[in-house]
MDAnalysis code that builds the backbone (N, CA, C; Angstrom):
import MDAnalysis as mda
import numpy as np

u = mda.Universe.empty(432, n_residues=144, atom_resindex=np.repeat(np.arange(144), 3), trajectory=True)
u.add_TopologyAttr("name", ["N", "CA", "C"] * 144)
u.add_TopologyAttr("resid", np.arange(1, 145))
u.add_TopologyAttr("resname", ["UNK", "UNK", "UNK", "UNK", "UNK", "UNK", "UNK", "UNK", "UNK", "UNK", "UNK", "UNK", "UNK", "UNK", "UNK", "UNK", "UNK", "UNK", "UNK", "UNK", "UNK", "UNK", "UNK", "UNK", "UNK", "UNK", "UNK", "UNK", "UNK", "UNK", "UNK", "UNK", "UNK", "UNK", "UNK", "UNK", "UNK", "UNK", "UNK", "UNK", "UNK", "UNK", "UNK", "UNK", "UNK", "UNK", "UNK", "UNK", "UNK", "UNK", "UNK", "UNK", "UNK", "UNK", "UNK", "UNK", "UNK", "UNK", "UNK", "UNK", "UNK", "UNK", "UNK", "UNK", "UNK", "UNK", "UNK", "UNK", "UNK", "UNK", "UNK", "UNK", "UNK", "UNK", "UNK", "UNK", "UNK", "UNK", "UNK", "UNK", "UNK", "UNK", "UNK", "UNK", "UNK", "UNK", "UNK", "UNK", "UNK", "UNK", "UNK", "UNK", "UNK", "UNK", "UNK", "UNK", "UNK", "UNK", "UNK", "UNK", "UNK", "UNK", "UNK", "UNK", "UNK", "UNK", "UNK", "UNK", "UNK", "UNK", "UNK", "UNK", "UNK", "UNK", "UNK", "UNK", "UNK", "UNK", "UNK", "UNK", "UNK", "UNK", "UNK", "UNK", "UNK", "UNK", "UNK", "UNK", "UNK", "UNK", "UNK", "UNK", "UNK", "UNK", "UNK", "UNK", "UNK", "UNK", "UNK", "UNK", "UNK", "UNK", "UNK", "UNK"])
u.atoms.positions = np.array([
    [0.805, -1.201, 0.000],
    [0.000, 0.000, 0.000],
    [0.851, 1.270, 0.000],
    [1.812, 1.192, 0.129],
    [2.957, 2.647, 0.419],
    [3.211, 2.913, -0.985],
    [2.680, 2.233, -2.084],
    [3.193, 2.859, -3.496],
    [2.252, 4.284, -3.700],
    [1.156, 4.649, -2.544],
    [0.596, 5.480, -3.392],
    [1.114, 6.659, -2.520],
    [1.578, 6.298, -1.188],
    [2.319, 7.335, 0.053],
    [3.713, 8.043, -1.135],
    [4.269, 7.001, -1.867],
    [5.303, 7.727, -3.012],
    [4.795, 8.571, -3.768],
    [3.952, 8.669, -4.064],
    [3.072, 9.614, -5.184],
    [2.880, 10.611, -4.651],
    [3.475, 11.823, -4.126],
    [3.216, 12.874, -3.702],
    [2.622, 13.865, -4.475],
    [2.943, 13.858, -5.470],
    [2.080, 14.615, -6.615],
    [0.961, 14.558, -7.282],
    [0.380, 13.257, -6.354],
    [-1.029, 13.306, -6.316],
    [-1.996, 14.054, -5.285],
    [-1.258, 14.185, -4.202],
    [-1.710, 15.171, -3.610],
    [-2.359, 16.467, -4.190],
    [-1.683, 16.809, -5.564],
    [-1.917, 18.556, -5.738],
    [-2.545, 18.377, -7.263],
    [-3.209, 17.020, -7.517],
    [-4.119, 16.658, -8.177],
    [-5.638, 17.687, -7.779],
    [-6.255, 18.506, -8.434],
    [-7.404, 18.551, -8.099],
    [-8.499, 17.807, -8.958],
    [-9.340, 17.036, -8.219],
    [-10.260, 16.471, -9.063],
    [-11.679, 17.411, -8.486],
    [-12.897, 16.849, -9.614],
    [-13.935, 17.806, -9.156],
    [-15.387, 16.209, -9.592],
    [-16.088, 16.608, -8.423],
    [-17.035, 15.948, -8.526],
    [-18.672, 16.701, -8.548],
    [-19.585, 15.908, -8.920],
    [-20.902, 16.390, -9.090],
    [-21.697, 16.005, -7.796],
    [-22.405, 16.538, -7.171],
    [-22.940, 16.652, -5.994],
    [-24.445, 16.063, -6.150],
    [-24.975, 15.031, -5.942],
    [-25.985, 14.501, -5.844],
    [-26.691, 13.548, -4.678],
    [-28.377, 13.703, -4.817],
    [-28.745, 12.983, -3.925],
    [-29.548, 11.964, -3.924],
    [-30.177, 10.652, -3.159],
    [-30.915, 9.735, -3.840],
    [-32.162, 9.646, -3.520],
    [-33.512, 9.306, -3.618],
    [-34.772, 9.782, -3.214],
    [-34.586, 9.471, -1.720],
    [-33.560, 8.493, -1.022],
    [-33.681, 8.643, 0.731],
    [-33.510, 9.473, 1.209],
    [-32.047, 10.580, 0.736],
    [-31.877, 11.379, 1.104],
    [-30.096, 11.798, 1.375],
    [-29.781, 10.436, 1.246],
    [-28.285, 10.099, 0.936],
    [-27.356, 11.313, -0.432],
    [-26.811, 12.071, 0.620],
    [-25.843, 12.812, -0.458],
    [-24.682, 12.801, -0.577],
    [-24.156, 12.600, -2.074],
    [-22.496, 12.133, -2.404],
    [-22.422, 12.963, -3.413],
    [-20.850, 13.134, -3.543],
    [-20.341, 13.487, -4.934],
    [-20.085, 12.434, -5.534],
    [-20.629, 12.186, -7.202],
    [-20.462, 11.396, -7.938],
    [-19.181, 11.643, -8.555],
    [-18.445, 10.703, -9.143],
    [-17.312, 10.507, -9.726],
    [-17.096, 9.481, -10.578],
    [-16.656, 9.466, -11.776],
    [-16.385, 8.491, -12.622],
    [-16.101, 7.307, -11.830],
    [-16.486, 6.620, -12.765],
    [-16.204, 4.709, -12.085],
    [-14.759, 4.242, -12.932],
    [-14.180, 5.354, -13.496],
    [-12.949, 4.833, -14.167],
    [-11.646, 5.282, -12.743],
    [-11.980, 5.889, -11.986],
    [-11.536, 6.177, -10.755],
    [-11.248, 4.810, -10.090],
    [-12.428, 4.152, -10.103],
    [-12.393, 3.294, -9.056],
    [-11.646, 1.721, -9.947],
    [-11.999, 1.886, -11.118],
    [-11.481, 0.391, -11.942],
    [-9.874, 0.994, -12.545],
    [-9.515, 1.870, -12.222],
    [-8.193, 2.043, -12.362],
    [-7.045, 1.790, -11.155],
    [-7.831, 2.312, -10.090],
    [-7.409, 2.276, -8.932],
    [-7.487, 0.588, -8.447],
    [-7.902, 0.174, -8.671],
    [-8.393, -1.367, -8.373],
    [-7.368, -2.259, -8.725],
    [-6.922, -2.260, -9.981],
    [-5.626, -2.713, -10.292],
    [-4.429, -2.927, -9.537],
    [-4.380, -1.938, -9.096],
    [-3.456, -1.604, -8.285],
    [-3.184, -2.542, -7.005],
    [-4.297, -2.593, -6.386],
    [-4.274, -3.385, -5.388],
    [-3.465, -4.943, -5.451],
    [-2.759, -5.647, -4.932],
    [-1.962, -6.916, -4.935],
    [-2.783, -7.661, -3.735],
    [-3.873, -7.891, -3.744],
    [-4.471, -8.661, -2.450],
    [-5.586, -9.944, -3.867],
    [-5.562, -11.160, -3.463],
    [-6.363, -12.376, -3.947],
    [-7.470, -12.235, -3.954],
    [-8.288, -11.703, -3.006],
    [-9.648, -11.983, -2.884],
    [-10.395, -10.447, -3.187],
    [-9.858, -10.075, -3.351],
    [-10.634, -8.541, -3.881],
    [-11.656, -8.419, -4.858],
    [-13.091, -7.691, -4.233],
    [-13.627, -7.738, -5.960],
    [-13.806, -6.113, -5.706],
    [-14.488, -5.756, -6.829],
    [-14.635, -4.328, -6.665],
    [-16.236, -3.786, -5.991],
    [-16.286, -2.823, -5.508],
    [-17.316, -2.447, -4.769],
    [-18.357, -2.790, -5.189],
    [-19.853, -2.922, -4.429],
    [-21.109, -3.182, -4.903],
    [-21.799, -2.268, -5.477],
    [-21.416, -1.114, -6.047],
    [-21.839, 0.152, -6.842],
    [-23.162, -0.306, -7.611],
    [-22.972, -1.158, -8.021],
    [-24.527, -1.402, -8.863],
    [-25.855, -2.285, -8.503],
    [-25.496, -2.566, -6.868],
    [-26.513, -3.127, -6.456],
    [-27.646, -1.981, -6.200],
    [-28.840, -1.872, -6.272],
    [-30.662, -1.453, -5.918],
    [-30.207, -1.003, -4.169],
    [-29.456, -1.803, -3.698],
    [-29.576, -2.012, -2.286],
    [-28.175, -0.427, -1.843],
    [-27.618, -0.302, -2.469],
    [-26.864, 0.869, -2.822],
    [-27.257, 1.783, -3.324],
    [-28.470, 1.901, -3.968],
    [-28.650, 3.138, -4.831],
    [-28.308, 2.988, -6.334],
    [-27.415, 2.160, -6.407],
    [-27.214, 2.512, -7.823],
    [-26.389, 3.136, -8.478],
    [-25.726, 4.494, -7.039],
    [-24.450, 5.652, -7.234],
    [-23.648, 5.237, -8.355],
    [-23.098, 4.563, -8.755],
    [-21.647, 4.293, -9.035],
    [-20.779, 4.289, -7.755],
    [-19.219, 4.872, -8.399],
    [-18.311, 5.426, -7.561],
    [-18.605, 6.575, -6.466],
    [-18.554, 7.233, -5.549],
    [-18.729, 8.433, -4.943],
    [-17.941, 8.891, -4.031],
    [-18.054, 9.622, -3.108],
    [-17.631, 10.212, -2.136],
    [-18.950, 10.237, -1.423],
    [-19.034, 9.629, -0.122],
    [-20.103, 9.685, 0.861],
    [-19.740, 11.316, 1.474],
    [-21.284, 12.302, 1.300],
    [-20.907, 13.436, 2.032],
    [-22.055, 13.813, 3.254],
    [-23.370, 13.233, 3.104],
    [-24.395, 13.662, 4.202],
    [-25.021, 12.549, 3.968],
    [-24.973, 11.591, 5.659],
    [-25.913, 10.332, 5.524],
    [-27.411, 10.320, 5.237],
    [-28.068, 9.911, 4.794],
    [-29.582, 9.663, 4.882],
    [-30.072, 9.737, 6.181],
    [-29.875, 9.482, 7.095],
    [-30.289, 9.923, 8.671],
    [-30.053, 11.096, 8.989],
    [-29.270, 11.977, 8.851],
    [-28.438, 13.114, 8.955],
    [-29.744, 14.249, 7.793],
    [-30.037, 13.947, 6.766],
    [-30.321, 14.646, 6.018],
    [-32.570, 14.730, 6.201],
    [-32.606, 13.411, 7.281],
    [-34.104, 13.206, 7.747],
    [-33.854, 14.151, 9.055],
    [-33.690, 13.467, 9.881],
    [-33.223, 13.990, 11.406],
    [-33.131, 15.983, 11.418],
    [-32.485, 16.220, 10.680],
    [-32.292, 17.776, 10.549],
    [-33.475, 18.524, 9.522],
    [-34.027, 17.436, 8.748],
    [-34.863, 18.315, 8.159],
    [-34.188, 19.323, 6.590],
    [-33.185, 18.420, 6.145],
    [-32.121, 19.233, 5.578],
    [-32.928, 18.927, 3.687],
    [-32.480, 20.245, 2.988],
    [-32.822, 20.344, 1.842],
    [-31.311, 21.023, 1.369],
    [-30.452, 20.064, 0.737],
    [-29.640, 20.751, 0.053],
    [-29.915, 21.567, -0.556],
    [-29.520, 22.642, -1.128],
    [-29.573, 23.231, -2.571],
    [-28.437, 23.369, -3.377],
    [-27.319, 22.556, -2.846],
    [-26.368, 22.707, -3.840],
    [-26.132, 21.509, -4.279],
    [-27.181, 20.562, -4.860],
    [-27.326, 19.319, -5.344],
    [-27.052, 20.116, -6.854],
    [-26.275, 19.261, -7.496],
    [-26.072, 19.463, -9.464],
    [-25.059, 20.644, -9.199],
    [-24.126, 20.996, -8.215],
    [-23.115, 21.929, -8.425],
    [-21.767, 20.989, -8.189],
    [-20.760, 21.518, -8.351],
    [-19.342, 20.829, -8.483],
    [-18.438, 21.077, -7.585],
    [-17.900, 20.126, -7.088],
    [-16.961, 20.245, -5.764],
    [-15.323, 19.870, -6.334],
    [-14.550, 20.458, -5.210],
    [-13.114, 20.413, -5.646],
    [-13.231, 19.138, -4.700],
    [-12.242, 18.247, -4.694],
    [-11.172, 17.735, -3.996],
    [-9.866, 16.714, -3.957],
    [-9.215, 16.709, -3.275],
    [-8.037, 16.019, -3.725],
    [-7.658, 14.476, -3.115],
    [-6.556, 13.852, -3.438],
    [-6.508, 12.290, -3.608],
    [-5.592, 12.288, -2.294],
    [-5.843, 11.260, -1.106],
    [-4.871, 11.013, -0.239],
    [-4.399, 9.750, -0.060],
    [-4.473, 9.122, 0.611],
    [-3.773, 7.709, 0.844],
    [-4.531, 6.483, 0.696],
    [-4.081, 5.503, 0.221],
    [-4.675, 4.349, 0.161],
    [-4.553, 3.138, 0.816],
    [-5.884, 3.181, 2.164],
    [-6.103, 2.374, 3.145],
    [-6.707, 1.314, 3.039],
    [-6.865, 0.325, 4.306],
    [-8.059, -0.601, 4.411],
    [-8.288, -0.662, 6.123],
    [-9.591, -1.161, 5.739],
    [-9.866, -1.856, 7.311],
    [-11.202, -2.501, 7.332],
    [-11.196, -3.150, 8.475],
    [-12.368, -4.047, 8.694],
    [-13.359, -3.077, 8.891],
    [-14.278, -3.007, 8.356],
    [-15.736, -1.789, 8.267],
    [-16.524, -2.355, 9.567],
    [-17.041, -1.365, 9.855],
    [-18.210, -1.876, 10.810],
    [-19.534, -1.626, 10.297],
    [-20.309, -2.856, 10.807],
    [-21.768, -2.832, 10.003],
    [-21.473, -3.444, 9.074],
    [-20.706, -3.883, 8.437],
    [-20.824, -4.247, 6.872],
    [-20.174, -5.850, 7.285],
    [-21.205, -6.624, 7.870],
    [-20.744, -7.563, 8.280],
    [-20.328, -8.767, 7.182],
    [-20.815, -8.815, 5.964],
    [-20.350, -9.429, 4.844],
    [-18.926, -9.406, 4.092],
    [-18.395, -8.322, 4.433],
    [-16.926, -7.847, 4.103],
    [-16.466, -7.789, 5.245],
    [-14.967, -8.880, 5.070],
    [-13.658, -8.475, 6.075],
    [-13.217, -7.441, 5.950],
    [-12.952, -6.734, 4.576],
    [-12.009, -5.891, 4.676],
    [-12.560, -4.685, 3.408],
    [-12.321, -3.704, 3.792],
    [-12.393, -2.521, 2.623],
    [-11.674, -1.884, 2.247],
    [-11.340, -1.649, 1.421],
    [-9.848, -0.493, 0.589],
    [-10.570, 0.641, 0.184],
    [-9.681, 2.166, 0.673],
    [-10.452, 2.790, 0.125],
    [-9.293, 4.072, 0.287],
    [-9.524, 4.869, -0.806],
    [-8.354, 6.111, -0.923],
    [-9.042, 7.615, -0.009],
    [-8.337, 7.736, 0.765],
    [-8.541, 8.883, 1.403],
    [-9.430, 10.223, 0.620],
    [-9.686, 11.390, 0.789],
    [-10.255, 12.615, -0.062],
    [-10.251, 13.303, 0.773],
    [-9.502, 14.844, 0.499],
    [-9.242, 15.974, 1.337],
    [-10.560, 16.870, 0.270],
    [-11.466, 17.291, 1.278],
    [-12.369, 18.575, 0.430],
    [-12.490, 19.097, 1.287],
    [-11.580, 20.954, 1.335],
    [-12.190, 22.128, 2.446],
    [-14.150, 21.639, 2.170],
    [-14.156, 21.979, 0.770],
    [-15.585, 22.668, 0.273],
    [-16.774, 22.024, 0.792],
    [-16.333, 20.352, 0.502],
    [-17.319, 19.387, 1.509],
    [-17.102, 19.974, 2.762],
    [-16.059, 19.837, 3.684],
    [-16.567, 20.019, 4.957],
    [-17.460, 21.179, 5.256],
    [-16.690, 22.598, 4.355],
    [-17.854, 23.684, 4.566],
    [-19.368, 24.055, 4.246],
    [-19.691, 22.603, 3.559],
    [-20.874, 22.080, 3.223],
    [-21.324, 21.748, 4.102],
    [-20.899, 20.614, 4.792],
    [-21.499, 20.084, 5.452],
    [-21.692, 21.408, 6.868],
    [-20.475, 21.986, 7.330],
    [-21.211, 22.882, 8.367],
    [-21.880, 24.266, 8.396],
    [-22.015, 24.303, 7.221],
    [-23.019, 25.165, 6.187],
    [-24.560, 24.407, 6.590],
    [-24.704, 23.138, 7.003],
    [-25.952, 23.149, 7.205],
    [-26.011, 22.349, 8.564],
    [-25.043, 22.554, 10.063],
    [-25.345, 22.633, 10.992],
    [-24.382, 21.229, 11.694],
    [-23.495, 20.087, 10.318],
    [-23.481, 19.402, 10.273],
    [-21.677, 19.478, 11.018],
    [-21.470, 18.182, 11.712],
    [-19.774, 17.976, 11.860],
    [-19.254, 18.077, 10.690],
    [-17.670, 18.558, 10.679],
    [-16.740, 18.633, 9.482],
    [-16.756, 17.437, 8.408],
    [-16.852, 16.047, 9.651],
    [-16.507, 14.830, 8.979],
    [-18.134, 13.904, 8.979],
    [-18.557, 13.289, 8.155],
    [-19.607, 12.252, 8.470],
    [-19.081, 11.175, 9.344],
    [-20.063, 10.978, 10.346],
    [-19.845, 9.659, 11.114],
    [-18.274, 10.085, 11.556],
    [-17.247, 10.966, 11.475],
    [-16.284, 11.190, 12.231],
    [-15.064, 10.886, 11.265],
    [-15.190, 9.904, 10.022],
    [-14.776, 9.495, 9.790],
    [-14.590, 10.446, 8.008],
    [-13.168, 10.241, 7.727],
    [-12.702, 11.056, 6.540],
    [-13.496, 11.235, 5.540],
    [-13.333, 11.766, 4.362],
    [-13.783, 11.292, 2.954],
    [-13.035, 10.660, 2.254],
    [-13.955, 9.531, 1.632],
    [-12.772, 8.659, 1.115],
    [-14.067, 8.326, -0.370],
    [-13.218, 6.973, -1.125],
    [-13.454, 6.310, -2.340],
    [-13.163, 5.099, -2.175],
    [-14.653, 4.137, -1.795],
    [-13.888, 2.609, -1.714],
    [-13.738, 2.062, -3.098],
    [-12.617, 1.844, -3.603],
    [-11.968, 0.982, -4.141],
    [-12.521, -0.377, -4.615],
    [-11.822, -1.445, -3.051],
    [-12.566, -2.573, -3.460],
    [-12.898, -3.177, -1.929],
    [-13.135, -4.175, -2.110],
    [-13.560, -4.905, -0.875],
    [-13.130, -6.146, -0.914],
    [-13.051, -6.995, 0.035],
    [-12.612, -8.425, 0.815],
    [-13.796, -9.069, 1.560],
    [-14.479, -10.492, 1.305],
    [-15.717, -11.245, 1.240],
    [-15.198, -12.152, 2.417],
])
């Protein structure tokens, strides 16, 4: 995993994503799925497949960036309005770990994402910097 800690010049990559939401209420920035099947390669682990992006039970998203949970967006009463506008952000490290809740997968891979703009989104509408506490990231792939 340290081949991508060498890549420092991905850091000052800016990528930009589209900001969308799903009739629950779940809001992400969408991002090409060539993101995620490029990045996938990469990985040297046996049992890897790539994320469930196209299951009903997902939404359907594709690739994304998780930015305001569906509970988060009921609970507050929240109406984005900057759904269909474009966000900056940039590429950080490429992790894994055992997920919680996701009791079907041992393991998840997933590349870090630095966005000021998300976080000031999110406390633009009352919300913590981080969802669930936890970074922005891009899962990759997963372990069964």
């Amino acid at each position: 995993m340290n081949w991508y800690k060498k890549s420092e010049k991905l850091k000052d990559v800016k990528l930009v994503g589209k900001l969308q939401q799903t009739k629950s209420g779940f809001v992400y920035l969408d991002i090409p799925n060539s993101v995620v099947n490029a990045l996938f390669t990469l990985i040297d682990e046996d049992k890897i497949e790539k994320p469930p992006y196209d299951l009903k039970k997902y939404n359907s998203i594709g690739a994304h960036i998780s930015v305001i949970d569906d509970k988060e967006t009921e609970k507050n009463k929240l109406e984005i309005k900057e759904i269909g506008k474009e966000f900056n952000f940039s590429l950080g490290e490429l992790k894994s770990t055992k997920p919680e809740g996701w009791d079907e997968v041992d393991r998840v891979y997933f590349l870090s994402v630095y966005s000021t703009e998300l976080e000031e989104l999110r406390q633009k509408y009352g919300l913590s910097k981080l969802m669930k506490g936890h970074e922005f990231h891009i899962t990759i792939a997963i372990e069964k």
